[in-house]
PDB file with SEQRES, HELIX, SHEET and CRYST1 records, atoms N, CA, C and O in Angstrom:
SEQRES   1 A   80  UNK UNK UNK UNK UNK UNK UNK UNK UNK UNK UNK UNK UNK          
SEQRES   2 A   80  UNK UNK UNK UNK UNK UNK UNK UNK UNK UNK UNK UNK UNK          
SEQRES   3 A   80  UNK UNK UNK UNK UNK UNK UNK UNK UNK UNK UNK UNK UNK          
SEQRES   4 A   80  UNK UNK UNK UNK UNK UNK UNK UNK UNK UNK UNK UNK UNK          
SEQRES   5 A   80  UNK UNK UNK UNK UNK UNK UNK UNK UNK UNK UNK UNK UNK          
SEQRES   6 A   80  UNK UNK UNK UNK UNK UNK UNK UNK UNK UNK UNK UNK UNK          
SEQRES   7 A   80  UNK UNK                                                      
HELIX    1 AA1 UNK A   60  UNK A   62  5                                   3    
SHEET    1 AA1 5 UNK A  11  UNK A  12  0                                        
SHEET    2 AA1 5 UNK A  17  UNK A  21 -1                                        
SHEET    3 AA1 5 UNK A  47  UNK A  53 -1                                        
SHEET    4 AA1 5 UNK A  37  UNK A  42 -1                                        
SHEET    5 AA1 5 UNK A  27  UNK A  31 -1                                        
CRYST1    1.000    1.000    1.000  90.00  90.00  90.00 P 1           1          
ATOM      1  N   UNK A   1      13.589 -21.522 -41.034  1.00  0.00           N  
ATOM      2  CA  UNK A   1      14.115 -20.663 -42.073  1.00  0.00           C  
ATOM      3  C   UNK A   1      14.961 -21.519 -43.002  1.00  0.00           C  
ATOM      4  O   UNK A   1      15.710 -22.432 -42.657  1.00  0.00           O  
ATOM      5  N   UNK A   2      14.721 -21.075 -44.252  1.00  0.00           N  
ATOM      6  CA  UNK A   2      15.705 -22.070 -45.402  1.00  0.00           C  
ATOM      7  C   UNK A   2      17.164 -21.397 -45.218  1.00  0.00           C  
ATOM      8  O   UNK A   2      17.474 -20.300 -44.753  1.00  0.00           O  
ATOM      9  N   UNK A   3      17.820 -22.273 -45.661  1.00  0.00           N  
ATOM     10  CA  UNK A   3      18.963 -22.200 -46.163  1.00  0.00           C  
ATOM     11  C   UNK A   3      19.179 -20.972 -46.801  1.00  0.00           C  
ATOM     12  O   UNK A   3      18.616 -20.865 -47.890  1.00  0.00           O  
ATOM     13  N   UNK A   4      20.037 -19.735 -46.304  1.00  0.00           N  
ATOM     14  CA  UNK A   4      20.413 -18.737 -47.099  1.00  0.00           C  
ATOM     15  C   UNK A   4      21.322 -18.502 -48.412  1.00  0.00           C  
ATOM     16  O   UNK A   4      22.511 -18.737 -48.201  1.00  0.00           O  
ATOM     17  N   UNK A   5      21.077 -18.174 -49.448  1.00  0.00           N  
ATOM     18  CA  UNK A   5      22.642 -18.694 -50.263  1.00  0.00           C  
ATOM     19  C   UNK A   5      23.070 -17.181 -50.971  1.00  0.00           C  
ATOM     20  O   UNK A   5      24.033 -17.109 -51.735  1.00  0.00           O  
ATOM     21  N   UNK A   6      22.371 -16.185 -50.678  1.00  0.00           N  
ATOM     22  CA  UNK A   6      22.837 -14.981 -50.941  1.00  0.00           C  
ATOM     23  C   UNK A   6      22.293 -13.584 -49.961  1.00  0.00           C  
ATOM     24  O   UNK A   6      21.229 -13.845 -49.399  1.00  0.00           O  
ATOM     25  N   UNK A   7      22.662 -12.602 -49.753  1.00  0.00           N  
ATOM     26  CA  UNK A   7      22.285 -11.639 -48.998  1.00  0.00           C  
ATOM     27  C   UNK A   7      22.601 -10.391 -49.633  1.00  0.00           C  
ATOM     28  O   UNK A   7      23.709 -10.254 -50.150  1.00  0.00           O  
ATOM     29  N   UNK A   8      21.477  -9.160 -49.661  1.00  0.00           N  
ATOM     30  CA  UNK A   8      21.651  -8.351 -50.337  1.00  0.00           C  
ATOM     31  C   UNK A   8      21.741  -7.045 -49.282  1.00  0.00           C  
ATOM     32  O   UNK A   8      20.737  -6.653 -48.688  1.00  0.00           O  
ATOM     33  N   UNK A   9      23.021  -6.435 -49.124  1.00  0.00           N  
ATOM     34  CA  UNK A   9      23.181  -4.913 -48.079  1.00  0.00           C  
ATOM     35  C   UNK A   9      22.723  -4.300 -48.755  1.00  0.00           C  
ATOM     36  O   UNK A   9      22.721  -4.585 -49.952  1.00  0.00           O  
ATOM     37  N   UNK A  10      22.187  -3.288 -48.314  1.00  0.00           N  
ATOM     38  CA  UNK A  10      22.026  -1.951 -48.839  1.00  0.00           C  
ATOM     39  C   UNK A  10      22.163  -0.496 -47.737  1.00  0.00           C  
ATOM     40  O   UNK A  10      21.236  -0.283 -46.955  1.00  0.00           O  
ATOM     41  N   UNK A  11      23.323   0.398 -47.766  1.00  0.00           N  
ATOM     42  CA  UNK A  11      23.453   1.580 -46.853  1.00  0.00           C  
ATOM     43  C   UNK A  11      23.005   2.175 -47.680  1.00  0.00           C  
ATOM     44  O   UNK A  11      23.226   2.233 -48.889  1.00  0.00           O  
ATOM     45  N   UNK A  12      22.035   2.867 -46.736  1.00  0.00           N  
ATOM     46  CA  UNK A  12      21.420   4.584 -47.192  1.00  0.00           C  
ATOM     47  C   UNK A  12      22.189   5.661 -46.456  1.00  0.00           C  
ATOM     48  O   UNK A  12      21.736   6.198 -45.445  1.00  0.00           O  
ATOM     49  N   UNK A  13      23.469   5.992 -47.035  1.00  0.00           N  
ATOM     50  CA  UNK A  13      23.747   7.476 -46.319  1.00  0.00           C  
ATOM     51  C   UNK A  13      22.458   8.582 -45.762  1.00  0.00           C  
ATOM     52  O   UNK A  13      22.069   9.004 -44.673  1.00  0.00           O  
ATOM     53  N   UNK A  14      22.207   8.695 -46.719  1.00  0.00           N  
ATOM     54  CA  UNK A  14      21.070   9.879 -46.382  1.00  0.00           C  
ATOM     55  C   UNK A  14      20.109  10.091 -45.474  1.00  0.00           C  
ATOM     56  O   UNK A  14      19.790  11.027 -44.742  1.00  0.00           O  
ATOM     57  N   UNK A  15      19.557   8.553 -45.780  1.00  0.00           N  
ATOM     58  CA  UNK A  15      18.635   8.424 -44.733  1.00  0.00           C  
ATOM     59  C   UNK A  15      19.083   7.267 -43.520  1.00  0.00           C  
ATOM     60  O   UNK A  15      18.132   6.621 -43.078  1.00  0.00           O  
ATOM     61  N   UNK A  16      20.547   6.929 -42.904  1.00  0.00           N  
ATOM     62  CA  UNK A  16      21.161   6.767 -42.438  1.00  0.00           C  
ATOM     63  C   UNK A  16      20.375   5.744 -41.552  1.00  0.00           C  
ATOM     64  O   UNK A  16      20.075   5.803 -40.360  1.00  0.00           O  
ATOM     65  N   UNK A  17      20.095   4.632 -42.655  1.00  0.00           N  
ATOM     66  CA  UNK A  17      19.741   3.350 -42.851  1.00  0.00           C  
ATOM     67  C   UNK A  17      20.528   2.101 -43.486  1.00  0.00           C  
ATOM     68  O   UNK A  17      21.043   2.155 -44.603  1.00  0.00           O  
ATOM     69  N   UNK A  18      20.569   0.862 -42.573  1.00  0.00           N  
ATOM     70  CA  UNK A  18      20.879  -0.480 -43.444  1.00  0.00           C  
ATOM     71  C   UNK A  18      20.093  -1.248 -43.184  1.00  0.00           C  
ATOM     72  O   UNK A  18      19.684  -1.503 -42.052  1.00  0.00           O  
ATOM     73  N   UNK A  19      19.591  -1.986 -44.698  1.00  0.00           N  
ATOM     74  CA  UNK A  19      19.013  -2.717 -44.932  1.00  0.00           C  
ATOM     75  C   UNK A  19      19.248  -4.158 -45.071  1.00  0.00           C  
ATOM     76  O   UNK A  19      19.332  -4.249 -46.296  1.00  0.00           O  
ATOM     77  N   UNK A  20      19.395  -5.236 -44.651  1.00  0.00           N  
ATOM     78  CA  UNK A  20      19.752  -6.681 -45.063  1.00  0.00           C  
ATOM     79  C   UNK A  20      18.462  -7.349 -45.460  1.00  0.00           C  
ATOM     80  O   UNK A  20      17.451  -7.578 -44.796  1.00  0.00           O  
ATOM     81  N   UNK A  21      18.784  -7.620 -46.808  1.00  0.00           N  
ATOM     82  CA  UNK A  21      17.329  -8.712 -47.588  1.00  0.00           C  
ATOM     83  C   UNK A  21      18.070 -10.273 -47.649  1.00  0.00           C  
ATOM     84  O   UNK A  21      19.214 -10.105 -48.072  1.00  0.00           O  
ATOM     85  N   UNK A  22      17.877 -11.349 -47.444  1.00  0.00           N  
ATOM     86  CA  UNK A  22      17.644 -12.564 -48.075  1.00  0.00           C  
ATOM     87  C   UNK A  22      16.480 -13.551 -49.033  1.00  0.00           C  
ATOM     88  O   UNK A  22      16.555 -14.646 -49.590  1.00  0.00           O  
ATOM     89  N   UNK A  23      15.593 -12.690 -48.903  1.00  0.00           N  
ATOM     90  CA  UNK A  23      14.626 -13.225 -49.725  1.00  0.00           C  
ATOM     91  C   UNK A  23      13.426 -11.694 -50.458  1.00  0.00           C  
ATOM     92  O   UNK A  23      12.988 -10.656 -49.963  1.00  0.00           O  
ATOM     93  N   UNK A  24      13.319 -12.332 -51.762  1.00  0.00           N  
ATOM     94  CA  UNK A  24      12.428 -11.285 -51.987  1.00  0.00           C  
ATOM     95  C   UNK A  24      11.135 -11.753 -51.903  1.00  0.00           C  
ATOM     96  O   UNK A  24      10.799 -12.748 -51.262  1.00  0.00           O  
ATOM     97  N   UNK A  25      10.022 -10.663 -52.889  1.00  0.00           N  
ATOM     98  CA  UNK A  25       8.769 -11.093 -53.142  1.00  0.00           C  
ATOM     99  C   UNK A  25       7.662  -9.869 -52.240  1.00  0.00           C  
ATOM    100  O   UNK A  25       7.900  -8.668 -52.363  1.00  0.00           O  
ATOM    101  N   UNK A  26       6.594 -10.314 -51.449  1.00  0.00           N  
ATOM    102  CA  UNK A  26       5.592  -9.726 -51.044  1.00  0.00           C  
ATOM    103  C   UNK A  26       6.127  -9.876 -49.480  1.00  0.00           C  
ATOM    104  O   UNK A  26       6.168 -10.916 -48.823  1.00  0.00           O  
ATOM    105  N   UNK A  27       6.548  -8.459 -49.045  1.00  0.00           N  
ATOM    106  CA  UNK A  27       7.160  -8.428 -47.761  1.00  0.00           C  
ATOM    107  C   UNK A  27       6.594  -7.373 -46.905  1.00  0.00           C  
ATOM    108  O   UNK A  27       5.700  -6.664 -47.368  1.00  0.00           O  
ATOM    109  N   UNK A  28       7.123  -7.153 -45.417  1.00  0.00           N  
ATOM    110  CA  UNK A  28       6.504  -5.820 -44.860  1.00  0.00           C  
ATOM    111  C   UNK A  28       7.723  -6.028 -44.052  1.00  0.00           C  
ATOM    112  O   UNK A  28       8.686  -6.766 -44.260  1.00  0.00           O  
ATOM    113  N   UNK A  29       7.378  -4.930 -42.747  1.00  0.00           N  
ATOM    114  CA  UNK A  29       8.486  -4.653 -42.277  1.00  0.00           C  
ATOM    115  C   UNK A  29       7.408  -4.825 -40.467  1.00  0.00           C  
ATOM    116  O   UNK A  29       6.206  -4.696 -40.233  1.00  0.00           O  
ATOM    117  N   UNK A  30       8.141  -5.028 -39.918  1.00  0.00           N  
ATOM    118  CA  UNK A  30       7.680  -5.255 -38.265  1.00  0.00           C  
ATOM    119  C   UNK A  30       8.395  -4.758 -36.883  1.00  0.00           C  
ATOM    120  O   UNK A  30       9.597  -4.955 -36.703  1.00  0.00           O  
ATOM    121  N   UNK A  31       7.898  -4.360 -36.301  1.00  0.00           N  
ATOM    122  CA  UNK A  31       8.787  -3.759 -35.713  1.00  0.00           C  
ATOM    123  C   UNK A  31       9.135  -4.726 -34.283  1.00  0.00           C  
ATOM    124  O   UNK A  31       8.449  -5.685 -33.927  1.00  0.00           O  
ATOM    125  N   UNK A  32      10.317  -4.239 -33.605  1.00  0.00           N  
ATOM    126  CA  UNK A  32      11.112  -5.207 -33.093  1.00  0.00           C  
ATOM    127  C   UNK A  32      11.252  -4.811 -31.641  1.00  0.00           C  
ATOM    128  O   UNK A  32      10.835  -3.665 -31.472  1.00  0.00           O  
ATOM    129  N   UNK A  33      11.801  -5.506 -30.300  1.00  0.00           N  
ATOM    130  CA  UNK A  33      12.009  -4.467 -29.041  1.00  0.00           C  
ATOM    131  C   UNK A  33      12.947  -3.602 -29.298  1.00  0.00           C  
ATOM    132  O   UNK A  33      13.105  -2.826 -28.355  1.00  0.00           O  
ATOM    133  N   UNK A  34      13.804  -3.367 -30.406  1.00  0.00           N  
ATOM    134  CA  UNK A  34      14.523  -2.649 -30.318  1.00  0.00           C  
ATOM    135  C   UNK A  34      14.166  -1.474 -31.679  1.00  0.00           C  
ATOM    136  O   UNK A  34      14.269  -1.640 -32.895  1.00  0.00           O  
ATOM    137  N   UNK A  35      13.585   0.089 -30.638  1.00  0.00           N  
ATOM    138  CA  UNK A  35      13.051   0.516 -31.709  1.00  0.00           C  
ATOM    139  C   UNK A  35      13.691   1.207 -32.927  1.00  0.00           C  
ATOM    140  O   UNK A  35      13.156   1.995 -33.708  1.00  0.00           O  
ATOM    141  N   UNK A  36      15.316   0.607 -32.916  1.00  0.00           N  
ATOM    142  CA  UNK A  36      16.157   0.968 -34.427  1.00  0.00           C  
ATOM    143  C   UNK A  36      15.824   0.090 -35.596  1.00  0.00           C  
ATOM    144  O   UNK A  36      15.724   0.282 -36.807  1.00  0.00           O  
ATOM    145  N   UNK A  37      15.666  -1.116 -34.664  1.00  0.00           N  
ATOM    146  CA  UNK A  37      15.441  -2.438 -35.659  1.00  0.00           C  
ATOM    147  C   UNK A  37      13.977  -2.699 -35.815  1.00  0.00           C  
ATOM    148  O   UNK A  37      13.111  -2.795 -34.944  1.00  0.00           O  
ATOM    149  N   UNK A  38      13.871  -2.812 -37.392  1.00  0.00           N  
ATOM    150  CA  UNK A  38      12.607  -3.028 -38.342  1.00  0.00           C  
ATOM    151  C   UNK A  38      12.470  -4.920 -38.710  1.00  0.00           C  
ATOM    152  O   UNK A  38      13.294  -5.052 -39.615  1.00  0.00           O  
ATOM    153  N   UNK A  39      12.050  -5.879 -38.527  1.00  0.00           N  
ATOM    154  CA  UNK A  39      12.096  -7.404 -39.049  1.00  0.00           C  
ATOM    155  C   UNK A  39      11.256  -6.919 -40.100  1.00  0.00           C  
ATOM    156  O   UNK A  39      10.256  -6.206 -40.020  1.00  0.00           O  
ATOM    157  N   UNK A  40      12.247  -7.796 -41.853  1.00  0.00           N  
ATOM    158  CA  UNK A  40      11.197  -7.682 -42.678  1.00  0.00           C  
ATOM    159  C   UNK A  40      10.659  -8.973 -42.844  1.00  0.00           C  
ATOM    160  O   UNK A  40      11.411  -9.945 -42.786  1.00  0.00           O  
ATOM    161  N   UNK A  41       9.605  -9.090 -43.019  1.00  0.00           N  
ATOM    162  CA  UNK A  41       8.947 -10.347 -43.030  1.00  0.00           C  
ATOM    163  C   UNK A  41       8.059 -10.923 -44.378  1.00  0.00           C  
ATOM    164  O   UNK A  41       7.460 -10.147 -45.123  1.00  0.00           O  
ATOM    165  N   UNK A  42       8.071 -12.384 -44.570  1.00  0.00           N  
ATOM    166  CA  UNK A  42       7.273 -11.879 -45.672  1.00  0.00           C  
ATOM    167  C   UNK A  42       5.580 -12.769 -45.185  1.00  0.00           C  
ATOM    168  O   UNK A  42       5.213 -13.263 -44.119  1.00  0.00           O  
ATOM    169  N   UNK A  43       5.043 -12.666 -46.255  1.00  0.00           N  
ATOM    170  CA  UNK A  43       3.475 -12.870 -46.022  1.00  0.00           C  
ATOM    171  C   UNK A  43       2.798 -14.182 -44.885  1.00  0.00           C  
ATOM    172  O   UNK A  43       1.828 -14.349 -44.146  1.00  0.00           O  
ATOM    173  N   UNK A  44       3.933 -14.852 -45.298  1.00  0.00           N  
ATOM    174  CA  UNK A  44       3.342 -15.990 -44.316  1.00  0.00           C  
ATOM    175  C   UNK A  44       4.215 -15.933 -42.984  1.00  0.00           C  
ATOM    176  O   UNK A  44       4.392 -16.938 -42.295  1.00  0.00           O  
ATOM    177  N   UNK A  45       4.589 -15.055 -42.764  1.00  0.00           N  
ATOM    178  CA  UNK A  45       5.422 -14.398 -41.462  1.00  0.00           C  
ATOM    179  C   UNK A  45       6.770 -15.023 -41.128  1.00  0.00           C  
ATOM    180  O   UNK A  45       7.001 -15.343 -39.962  1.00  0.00           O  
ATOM    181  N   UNK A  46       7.833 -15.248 -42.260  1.00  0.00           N  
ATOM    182  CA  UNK A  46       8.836 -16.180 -42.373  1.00  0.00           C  
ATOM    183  C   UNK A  46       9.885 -14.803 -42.431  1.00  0.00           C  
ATOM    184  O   UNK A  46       9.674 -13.721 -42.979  1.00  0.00           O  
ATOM    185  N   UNK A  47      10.941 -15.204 -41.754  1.00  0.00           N  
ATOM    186  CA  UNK A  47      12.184 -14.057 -41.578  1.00  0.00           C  
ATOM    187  C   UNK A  47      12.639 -13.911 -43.185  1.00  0.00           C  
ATOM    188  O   UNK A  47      12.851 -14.901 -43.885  1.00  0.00           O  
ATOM    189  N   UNK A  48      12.785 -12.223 -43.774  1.00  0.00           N  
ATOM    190  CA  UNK A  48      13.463 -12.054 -44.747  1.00  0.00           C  
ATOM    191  C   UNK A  48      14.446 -11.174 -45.359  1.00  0.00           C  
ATOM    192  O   UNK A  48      14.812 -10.926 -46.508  1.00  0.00           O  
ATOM    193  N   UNK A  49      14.893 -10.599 -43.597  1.00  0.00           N  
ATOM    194  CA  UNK A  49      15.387  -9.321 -43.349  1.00  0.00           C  
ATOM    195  C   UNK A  49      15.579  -8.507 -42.144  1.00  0.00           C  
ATOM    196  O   UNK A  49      15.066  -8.783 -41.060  1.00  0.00           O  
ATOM    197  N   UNK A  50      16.220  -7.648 -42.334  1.00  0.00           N  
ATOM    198  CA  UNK A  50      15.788  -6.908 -41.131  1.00  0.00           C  
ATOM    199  C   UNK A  50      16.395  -5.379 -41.678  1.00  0.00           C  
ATOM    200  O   UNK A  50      17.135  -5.601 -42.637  1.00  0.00           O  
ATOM    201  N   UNK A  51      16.331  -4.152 -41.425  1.00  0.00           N  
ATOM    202  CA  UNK A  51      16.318  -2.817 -41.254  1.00  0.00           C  
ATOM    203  C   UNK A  51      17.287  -2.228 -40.211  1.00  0.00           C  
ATOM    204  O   UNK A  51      17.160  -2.953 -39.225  1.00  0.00           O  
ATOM    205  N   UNK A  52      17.963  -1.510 -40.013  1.00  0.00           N  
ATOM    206  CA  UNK A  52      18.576  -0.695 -38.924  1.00  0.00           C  
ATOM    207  C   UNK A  52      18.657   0.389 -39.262  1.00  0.00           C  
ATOM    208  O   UNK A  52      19.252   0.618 -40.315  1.00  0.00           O  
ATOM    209  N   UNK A  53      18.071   1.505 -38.474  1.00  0.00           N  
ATOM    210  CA  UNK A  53      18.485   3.121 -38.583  1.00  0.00           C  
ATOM    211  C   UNK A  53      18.939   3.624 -37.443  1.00  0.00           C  
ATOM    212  O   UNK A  53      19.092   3.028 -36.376  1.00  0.00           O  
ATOM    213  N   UNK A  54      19.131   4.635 -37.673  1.00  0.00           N  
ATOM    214  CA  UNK A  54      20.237   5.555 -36.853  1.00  0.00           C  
ATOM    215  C   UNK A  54      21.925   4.853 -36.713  1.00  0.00           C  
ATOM    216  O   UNK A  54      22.498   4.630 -35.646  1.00  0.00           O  
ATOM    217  N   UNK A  55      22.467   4.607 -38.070  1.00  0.00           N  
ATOM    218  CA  UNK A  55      23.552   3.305 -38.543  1.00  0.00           C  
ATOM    219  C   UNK A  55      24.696   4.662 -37.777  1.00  0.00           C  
ATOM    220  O   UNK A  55      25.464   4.371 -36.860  1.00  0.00           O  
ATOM    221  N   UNK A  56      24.611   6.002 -38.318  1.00  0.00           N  
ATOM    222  CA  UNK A  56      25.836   6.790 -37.677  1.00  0.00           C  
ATOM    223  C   UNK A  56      26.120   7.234 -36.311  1.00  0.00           C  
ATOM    224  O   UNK A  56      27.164   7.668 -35.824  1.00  0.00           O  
ATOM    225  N   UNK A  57      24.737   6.991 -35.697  1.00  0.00           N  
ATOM    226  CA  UNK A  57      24.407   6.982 -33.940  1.00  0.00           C  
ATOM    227  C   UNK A  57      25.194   5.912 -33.383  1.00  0.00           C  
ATOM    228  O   UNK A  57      25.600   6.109 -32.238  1.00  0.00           O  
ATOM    229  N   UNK A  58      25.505   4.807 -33.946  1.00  0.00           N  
ATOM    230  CA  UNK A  58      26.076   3.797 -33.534  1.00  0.00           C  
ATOM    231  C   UNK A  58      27.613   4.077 -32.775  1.00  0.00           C  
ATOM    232  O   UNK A  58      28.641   4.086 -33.454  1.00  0.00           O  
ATOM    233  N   UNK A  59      27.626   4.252 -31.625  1.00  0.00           N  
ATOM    234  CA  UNK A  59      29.106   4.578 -31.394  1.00  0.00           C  
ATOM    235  C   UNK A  59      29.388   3.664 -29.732  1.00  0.00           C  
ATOM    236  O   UNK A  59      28.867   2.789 -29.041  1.00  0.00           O  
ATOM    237  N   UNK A  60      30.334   4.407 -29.743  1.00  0.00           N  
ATOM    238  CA  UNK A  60      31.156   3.600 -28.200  1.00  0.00           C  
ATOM    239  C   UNK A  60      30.101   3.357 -27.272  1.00  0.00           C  
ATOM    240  O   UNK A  60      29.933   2.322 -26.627  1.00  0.00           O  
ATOM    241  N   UNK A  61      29.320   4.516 -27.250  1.00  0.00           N  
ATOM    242  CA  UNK A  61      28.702   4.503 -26.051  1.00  0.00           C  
ATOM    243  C   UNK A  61      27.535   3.607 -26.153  1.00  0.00           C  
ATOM    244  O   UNK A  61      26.738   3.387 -25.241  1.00  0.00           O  
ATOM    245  N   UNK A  62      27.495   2.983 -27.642  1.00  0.00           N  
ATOM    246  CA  UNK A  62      26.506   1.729 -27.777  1.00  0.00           C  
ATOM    247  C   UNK A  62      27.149   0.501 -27.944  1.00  0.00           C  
ATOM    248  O   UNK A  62      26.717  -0.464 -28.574  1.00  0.00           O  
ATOM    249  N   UNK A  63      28.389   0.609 -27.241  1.00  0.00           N  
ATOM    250  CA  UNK A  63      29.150  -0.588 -27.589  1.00  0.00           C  
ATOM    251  C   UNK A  63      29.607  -0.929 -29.152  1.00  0.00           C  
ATOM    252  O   UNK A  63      30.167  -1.989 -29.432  1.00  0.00           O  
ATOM    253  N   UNK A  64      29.325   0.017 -30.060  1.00  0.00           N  
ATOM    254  CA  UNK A  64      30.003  -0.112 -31.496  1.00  0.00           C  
ATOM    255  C   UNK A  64      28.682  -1.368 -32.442  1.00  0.00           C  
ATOM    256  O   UNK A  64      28.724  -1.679 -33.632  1.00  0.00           O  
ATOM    257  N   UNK A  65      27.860  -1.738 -31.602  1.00  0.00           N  
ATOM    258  CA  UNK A  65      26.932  -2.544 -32.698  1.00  0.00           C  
ATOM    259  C   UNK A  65      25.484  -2.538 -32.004  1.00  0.00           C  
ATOM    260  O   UNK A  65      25.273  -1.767 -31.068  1.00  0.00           O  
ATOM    261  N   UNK A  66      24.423  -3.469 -32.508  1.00  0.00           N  
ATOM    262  CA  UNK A  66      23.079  -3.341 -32.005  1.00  0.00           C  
ATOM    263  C   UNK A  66      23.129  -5.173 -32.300  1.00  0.00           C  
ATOM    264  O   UNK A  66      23.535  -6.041 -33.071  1.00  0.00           O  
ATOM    265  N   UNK A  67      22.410  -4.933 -31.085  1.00  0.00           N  
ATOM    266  CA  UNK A  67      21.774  -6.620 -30.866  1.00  0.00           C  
ATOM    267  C   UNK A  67      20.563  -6.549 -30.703  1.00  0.00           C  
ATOM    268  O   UNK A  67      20.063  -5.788 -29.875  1.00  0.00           O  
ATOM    269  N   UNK A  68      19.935  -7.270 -31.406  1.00  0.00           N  
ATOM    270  CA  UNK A  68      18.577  -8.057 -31.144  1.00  0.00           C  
ATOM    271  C   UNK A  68      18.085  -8.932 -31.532  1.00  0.00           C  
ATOM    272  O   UNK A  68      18.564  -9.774 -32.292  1.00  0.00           O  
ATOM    273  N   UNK A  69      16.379  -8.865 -30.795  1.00  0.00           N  
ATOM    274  CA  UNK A  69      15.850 -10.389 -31.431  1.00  0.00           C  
ATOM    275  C   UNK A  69      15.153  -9.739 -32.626  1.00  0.00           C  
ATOM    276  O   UNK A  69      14.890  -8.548 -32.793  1.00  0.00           O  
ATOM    277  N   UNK A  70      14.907 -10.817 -33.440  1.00  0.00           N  
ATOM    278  CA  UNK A  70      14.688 -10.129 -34.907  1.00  0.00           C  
ATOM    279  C   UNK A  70      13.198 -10.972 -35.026  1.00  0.00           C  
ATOM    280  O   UNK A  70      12.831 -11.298 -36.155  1.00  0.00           O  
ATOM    281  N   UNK A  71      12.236 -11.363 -33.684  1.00  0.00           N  
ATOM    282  CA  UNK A  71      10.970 -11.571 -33.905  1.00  0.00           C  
ATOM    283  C   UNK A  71      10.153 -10.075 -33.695  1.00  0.00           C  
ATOM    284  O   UNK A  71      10.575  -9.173 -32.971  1.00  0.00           O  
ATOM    285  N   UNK A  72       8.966 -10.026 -34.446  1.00  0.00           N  
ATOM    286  CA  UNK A  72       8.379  -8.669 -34.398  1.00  0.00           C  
ATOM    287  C   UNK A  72       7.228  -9.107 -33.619  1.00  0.00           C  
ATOM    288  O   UNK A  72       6.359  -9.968 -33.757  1.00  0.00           O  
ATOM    289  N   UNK A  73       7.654  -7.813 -32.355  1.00  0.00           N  
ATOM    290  CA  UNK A  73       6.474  -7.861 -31.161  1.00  0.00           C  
ATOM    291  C   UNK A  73       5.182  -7.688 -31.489  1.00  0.00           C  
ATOM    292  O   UNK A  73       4.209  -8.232 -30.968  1.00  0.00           O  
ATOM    293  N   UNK A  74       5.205  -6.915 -32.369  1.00  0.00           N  
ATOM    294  CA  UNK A  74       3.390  -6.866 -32.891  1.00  0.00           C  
ATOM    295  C   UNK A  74       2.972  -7.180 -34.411  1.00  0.00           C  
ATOM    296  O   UNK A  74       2.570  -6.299 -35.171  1.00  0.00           O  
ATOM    297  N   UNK A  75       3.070  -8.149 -34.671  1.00  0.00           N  
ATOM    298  CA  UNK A  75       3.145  -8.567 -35.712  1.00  0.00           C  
ATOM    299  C   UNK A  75       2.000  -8.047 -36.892  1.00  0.00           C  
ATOM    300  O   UNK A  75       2.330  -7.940 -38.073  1.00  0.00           O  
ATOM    301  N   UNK A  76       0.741  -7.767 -36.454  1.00  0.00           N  
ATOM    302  CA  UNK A  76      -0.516  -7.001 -36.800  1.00  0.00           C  
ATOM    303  C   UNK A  76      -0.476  -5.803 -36.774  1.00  0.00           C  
ATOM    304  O   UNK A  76      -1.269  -5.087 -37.387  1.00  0.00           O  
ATOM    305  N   UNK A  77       0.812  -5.242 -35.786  1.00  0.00           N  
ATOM    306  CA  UNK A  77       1.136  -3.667 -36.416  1.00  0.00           C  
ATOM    307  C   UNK A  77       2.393  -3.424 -37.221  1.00  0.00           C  
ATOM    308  O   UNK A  77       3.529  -3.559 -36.767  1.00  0.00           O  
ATOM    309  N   UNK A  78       2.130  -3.096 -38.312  1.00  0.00           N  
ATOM    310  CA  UNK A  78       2.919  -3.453 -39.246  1.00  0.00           C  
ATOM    311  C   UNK A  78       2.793  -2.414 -40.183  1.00  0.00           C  
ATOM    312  O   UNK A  78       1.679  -1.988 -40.488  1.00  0.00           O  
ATOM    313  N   UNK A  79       4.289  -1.764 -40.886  1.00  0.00           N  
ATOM    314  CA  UNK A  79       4.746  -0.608 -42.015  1.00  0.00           C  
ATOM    315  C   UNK A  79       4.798  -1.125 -43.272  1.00  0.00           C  
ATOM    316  O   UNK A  79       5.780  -1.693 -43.750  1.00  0.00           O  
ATOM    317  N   UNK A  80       3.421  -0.876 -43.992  1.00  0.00           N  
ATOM    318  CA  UNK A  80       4.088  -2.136 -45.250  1.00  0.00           C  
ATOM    319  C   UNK A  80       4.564  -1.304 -46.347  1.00  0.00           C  
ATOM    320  O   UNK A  80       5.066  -1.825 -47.343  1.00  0.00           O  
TER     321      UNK A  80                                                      
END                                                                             
């Protein structure tokens, strides 16, 4: 992965989603073992993101954050 030199958040109240981009262009989204977390990826399957929902579910009883690996288990099944 290159060198990051900017990162773009984005919270969706509504649909009670965050988004983290570092790179744009022709991307998809992949899904991850953890089924909150989305990896966005782009075409040649290089990390460019990742997705989290259910951001207000997040509480004590999840330890206050989400960990994972941000490789996508099925890389051929894919939300583009």
């Amino acid at each position: 992965m290159k060198d990051i030199e900017s990162v773009n958040v984005w919270f969706d109240k509504a649909g009670d989603y965050l988004d983290v981009t570092w790179a744009s262009g022709n991307t998809y989204y992949a899904p991850t073992q953890n089924d909150r977390v989305m990896a966005l990826l782009g075409m040649e399957g290089n990390l460019c993101g990742f997705q989290i929902s259910g951001i207000s579910k997040i509480d004590d009883g999840e330890k206050g954050f989400v960990e994972v690996d941000l490789h996508p288990v099925k890389p051929e099944s894919t939300i583009v």
